[in-house]
N, C-alpha and C positions, 0 to 999 in steps of 0.2 A: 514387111513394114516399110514405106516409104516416108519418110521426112521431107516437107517442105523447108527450102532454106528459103529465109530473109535476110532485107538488107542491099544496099547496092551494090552495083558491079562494079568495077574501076574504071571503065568508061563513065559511069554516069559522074564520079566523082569527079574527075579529072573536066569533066564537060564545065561542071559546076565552078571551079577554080579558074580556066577561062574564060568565065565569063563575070566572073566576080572581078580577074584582072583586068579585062577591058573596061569595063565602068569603074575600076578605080584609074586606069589609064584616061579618061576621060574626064573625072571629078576635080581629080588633083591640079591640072592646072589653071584650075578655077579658085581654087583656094592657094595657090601657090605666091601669087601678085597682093593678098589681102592686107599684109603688113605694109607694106608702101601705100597702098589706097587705105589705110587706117593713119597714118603720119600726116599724108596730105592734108585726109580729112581735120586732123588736128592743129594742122597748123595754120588751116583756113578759120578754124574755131578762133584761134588769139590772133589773128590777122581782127577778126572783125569785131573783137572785143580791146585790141588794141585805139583799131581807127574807132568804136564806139566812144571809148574813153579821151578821146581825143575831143573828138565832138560833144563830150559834155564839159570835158574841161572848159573849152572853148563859150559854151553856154552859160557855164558857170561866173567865168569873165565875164562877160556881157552883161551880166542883172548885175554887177557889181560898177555897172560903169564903165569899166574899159576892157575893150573884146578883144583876145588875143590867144594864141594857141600856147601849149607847152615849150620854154624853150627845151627843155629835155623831156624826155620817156621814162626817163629812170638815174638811180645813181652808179646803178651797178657799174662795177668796174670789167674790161674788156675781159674775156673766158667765157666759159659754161656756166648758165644761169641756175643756180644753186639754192638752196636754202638759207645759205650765208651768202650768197650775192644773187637775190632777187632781180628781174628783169620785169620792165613795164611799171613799177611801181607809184611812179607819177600820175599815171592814165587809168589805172587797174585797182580796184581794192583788194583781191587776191593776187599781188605779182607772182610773176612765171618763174618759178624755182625747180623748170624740168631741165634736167644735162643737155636735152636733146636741141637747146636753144643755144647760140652763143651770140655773144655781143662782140663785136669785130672791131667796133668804134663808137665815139658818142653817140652818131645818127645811125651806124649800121648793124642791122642782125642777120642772124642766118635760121633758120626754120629747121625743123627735121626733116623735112623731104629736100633740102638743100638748096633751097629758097633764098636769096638774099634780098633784104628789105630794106629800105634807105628812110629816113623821117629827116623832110623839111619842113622847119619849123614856122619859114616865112609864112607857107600856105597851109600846114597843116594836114601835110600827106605823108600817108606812109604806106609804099610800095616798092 
């Protein structure tokens, strides 16, 4: 009586494992960079919902008679913009109560990609 054996040999395994590691050698540092291009992205979001809010405030001046930007962004006190010290609230109807924000100074913030951002008030820029 002869039996056929199945099943693979340890080559074909091992072939398999090679080649699984090279394609994860290649995947991985595509998704390695995605947390920092996820911050960025987010901070370009309240970057442009900041100066949005600017420019309606500003709008909103102007049908009232006298057109004028924010003298402030917010009240928040300088730190990490919290739940208990909101940032943007001026400009924002949801203010930025993520850590990843901090208020440096009256005009200046920092972003989570480590962005620093200044608001003058004269012209109504904030960059």
């Amino acid at each position: 009586m002869h039996r056929e054996k199945s099943g693979f040999t340890l080559i074909e395994l091992v072939m398999v494992i090679v080649i699984l590691a090279i394609l994860a050698v290649t995947a991985i540092p595509k998704y390695f960079d995605m947390q920092t291009q996820a911050k960025a992205s987010a901070e370009k979001g309240v970057l442009g919902g900041v100066r949005a809010g600017v420019a309606t405030f500003y709008g909103n001046s102007c049908s009232t008679g006298t057109c004028a930007y924010p003298a402030t962004l917010d009240a928040a006190a300088n730190g990490a913009c919290t739940a208990a010290n909101p940032c943007f609230g001026t400009v924002m109807a949801q203010a930025i109560n993520d850590s990843s924000w901090t208020k440096a100074s009256a005009t200046t913030w920092t972003g989570p990609a480590g962005t620093t951002y200044t608001y003058t008030a004269a012209a109504g820029t904030f960059e």
